[in-house]
Biotite code that builds the C-alpha atoms (Angstrom):
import biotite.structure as struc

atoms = struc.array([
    struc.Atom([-49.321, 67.341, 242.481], chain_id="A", res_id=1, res_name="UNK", atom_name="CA", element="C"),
    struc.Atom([-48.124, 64.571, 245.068], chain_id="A", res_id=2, res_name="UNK", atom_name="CA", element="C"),
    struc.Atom([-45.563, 63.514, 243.000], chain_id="A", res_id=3, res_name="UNK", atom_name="CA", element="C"),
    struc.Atom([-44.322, 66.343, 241.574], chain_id="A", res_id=4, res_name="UNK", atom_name="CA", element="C"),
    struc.Atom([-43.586, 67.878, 245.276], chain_id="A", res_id=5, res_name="UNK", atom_name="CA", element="C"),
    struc.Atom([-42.342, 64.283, 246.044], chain_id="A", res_id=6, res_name="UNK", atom_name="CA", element="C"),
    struc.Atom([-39.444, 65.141, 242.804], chain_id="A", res_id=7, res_name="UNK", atom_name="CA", element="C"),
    struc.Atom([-39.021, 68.455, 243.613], chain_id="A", res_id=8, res_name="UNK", atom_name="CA", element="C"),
    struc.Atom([-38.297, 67.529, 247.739], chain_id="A", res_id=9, res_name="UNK", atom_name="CA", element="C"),
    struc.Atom([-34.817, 67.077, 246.780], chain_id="A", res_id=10, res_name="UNK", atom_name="CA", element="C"),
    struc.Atom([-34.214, 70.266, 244.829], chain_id="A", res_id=11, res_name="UNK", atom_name="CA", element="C"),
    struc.Atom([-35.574, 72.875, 247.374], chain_id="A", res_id=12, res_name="UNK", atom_name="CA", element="C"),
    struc.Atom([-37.628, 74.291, 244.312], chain_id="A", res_id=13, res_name="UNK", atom_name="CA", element="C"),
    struc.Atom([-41.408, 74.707, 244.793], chain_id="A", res_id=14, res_name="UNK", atom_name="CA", element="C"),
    struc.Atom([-44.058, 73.747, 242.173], chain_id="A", res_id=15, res_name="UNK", atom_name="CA", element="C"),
    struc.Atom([-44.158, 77.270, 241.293], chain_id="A", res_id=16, res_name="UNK", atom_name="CA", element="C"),
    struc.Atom([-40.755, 77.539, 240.507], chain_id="A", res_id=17, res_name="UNK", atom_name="CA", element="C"),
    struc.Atom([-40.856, 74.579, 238.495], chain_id="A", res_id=18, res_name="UNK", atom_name="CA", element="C"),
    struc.Atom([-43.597, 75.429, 236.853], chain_id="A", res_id=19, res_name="UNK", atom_name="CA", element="C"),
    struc.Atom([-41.275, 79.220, 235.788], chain_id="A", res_id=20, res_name="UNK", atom_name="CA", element="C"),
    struc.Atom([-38.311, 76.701, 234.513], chain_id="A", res_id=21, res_name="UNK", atom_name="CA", element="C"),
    struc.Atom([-41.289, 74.497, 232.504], chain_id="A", res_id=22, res_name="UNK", atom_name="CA", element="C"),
    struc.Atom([-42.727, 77.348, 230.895], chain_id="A", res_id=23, res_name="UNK", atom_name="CA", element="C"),
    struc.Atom([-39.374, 79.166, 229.977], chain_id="A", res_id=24, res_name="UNK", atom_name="CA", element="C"),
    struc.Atom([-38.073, 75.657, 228.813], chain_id="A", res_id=25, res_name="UNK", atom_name="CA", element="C"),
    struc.Atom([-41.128, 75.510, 226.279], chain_id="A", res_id=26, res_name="UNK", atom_name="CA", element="C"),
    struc.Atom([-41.494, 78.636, 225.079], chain_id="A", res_id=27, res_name="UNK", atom_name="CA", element="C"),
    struc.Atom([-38.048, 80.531, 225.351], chain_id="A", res_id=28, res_name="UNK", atom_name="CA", element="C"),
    struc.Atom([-37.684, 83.441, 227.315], chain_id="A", res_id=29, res_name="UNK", atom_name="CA", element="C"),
    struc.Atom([-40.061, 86.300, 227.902], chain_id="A", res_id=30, res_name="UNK", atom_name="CA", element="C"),
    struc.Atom([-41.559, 89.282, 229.891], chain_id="A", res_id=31, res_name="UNK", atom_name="CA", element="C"),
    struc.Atom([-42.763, 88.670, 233.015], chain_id="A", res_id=32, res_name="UNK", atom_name="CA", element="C"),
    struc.Atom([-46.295, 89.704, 232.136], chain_id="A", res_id=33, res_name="UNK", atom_name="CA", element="C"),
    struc.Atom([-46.368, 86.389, 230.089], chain_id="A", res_id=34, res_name="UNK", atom_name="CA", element="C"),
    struc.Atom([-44.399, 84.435, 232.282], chain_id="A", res_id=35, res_name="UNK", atom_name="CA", element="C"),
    struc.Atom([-47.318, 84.769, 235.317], chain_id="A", res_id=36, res_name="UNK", atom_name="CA", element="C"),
    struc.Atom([-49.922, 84.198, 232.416], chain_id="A", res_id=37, res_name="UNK", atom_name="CA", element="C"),
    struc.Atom([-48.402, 80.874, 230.961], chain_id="A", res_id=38, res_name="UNK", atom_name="CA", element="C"),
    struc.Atom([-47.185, 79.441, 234.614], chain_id="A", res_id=39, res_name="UNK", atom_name="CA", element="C"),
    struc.Atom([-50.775, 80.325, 236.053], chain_id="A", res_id=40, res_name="UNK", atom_name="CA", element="C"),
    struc.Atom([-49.254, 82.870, 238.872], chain_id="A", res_id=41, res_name="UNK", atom_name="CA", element="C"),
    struc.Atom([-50.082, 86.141, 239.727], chain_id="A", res_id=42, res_name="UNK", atom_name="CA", element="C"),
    struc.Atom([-47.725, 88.955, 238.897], chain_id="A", res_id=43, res_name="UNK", atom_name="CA", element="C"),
    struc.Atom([-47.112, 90.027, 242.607], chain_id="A", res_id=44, res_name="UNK", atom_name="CA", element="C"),
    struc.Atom([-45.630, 86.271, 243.227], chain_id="A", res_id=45, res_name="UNK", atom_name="CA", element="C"),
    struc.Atom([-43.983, 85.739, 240.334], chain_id="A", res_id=46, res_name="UNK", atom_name="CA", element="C"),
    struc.Atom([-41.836, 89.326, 241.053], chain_id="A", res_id=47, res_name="UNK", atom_name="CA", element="C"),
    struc.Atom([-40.987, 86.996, 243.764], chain_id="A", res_id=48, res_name="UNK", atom_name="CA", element="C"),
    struc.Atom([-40.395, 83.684, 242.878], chain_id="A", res_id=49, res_name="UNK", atom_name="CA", element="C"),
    struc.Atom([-37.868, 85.534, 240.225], chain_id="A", res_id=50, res_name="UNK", atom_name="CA", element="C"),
    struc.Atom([-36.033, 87.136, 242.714], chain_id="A", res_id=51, res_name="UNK", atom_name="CA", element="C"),
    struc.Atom([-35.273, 83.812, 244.204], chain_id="A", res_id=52, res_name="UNK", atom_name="CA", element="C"),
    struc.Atom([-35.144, 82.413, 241.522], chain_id="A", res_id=53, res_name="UNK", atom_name="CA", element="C"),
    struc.Atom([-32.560, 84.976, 240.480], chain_id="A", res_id=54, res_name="UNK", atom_name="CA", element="C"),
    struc.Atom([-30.659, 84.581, 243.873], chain_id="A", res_id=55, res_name="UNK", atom_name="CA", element="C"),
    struc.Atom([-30.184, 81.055, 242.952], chain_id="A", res_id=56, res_name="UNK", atom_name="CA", element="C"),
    struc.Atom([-28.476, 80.862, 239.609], chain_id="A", res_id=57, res_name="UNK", atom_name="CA", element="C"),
    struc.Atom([-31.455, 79.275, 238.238], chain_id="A", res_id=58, res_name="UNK", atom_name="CA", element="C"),
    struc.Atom([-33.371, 82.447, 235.815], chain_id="A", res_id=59, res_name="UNK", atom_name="CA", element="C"),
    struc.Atom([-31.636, 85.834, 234.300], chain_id="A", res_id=60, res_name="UNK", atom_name="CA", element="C"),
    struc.Atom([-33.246, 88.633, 234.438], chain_id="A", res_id=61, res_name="UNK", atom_name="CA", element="C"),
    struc.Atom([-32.213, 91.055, 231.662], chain_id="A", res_id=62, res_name="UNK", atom_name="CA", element="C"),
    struc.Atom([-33.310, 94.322, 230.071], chain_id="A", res_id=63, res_name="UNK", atom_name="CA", element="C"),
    struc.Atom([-34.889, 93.696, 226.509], chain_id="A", res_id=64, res_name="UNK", atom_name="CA", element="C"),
    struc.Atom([-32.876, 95.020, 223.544], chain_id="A", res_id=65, res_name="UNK", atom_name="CA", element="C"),
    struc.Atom([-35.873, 96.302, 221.647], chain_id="A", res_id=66, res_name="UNK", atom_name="CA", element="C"),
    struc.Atom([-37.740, 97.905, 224.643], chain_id="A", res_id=67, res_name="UNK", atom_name="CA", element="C"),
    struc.Atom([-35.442, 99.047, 227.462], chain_id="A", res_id=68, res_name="UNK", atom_name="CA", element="C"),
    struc.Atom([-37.835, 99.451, 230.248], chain_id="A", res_id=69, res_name="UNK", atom_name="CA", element="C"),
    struc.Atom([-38.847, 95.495, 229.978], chain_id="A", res_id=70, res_name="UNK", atom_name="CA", element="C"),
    struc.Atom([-37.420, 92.962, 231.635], chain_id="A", res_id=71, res_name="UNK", atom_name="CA", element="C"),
    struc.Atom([-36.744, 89.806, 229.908], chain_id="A", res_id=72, res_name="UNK", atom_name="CA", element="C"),
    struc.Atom([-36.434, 86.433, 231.668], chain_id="A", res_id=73, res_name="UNK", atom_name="CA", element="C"),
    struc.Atom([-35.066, 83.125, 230.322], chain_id="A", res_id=74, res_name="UNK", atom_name="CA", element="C"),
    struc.Atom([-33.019, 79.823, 231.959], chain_id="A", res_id=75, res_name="UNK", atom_name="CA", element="C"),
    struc.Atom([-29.428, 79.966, 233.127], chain_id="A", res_id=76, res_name="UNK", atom_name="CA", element="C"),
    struc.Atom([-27.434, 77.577, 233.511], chain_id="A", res_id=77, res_name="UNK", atom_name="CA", element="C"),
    struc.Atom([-28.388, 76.339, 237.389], chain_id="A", res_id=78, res_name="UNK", atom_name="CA", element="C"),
    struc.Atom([-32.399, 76.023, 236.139], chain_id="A", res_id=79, res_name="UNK", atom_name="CA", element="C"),
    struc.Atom([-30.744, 74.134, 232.626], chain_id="A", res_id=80, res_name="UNK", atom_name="CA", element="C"),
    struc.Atom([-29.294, 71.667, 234.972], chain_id="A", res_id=81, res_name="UNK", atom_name="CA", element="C"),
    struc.Atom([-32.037, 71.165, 237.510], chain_id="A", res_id=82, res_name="UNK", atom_name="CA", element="C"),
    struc.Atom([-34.569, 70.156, 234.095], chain_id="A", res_id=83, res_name="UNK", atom_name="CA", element="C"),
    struc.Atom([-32.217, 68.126, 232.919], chain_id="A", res_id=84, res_name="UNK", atom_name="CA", element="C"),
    struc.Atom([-31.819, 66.380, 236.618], chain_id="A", res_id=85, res_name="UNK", atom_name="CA", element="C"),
    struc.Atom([-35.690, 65.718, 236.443], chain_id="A", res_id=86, res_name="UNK", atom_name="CA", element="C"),
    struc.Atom([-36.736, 65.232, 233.131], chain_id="A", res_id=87, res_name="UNK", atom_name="CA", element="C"),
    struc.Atom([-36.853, 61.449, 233.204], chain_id="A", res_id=88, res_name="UNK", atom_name="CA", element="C"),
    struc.Atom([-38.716, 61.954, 236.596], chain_id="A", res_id=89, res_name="UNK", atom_name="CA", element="C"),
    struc.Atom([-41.101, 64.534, 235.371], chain_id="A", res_id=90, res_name="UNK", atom_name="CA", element="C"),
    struc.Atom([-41.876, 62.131, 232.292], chain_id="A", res_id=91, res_name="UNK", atom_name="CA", element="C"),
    struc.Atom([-42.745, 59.135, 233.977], chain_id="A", res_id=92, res_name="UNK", atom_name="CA", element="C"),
    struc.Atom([-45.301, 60.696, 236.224], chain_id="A", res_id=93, res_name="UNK", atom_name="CA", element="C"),
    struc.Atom([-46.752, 62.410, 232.648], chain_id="A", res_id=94, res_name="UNK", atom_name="CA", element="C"),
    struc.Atom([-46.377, 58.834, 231.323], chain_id="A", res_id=95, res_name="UNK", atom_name="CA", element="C"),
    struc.Atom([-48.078, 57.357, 234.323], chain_id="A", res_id=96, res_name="UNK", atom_name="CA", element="C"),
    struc.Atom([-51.182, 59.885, 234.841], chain_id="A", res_id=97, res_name="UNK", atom_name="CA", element="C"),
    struc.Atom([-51.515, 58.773, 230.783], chain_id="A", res_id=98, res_name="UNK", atom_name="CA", element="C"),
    struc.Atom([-51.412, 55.393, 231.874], chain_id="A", res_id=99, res_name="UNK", atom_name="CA", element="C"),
    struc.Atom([-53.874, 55.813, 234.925], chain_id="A", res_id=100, res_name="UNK", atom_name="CA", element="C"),
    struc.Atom([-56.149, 58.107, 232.587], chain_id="A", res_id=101, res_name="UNK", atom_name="CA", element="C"),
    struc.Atom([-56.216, 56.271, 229.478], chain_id="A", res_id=102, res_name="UNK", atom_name="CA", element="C"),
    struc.Atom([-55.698, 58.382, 226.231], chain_id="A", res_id=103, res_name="UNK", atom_name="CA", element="C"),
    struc.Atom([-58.598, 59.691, 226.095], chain_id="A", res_id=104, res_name="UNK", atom_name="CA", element="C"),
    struc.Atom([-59.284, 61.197, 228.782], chain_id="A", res_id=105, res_name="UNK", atom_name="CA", element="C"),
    struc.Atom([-55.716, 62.007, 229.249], chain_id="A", res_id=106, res_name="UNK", atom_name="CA", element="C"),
    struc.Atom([-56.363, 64.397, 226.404], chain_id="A", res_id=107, res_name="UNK", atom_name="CA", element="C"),
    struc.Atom([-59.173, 65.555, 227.510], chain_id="A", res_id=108, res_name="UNK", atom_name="CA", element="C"),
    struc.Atom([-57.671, 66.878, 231.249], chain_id="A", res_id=109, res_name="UNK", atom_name="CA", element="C"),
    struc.Atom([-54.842, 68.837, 228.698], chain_id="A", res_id=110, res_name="UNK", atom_name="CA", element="C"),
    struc.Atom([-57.237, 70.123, 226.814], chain_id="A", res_id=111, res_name="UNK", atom_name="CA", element="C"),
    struc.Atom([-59.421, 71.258, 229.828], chain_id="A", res_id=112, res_name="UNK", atom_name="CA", element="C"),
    struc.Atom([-56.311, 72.527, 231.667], chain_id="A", res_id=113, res_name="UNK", atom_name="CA", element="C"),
    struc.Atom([-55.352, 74.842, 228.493], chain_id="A", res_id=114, res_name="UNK", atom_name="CA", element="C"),
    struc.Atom([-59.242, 76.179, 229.257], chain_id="A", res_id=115, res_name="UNK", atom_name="CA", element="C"),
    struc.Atom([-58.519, 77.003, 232.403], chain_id="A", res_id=116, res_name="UNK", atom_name="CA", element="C"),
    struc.Atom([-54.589, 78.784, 231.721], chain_id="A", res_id=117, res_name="UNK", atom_name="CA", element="C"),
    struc.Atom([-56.668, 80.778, 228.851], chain_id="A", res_id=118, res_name="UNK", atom_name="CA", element="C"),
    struc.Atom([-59.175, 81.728, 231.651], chain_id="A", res_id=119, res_name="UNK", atom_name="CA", element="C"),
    struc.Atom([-56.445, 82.722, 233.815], chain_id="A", res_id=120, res_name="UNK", atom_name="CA", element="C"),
    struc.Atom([-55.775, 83.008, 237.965], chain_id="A", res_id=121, res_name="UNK", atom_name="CA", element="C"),
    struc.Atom([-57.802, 86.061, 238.725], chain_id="A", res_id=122, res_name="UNK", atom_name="CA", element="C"),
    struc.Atom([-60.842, 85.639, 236.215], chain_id="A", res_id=123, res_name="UNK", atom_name="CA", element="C"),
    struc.Atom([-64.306, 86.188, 237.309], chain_id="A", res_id=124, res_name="UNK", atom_name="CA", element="C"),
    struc.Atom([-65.591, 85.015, 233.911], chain_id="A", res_id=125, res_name="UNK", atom_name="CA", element="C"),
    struc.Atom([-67.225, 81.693, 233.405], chain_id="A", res_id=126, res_name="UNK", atom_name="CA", element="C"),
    struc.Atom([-66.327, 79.593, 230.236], chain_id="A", res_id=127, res_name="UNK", atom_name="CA", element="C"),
    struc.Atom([-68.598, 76.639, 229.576], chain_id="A", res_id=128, res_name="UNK", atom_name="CA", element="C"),
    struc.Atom([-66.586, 73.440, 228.555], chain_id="A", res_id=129, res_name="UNK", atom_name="CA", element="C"),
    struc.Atom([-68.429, 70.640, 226.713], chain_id="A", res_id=130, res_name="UNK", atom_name="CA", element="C"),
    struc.Atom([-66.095, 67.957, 228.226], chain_id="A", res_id=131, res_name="UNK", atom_name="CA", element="C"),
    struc.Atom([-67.204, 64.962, 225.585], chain_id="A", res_id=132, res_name="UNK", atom_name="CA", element="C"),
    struc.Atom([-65.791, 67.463, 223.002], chain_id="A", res_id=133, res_name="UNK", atom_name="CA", element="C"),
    struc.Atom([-61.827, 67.394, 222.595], chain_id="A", res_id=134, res_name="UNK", atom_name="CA", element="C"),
    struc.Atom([-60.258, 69.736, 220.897], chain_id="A", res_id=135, res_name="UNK", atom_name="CA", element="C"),
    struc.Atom([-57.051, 67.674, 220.640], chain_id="A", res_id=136, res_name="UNK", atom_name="CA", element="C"),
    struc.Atom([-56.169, 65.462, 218.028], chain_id="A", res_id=137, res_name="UNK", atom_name="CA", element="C"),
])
């Protein structure tokens, strides 16, 4: 995570909240419920990192149109820019852990890291990977 904090020092974003803009940039916007799940953060600290995120022009937070009592929460316009100010950043430190990796095994850690997202932040289940099978293709 080194150099991911090392792009986001000039931002004043942590990797939390750039992990919120990430997920909402690949999947559109959604409840918070799925939000924590896909970003990896509980629900108690995303509440918060919204709010802040909120505060700082860079999420909405709106009221779903086919469910009232759920919030809905997507990129606006300040979290838009920030991507765009770090996507050529964020790529080359993809592009060099692929590098340092090799392909292989570069697709293995994704694959391994979707295990662990599935398995979630507050599981006490165990889930056996067999790590010379990739799932990837």
């Amino acid at each position: 995570m080194a150099p991911v904090r090392e792009m986001l020092a000039g931002t004043g974003m942590t990797e939390q909240q750039w992990r919120v803009l990430r997920v909402l940039d690949e999947f559109g916007p959604m409840d918070a419920s799925r939000l924590a799940r896909e970003a990896g953060l509980m629900a108690s600290s995303l509440t918060r990192i919204v709010q802040s995120m909120v505060a700082d022009g860079l999420v909405t937070r709106e009221t779903s149109a086919s469910d009232r009592r759920r919030k809905v929460i997507g990129i606006a316009s300040g979290g838009r820019r920030v991507l765009s100010d770090n996507r050529e950043a964020a790529l080359a430190i993809a592009e060099d852990l692929r590098a340092r990796l090799g392909e292989r095994d570069f697709e293995q850690l994704l694959d391994l890291l979707e295990v662990l997202a599935e398995v979630g932040p507050c599981s006490n289940g165990s889930r056996s990977v067999e790590l010379g099978n990739s799932g990837r293709s």
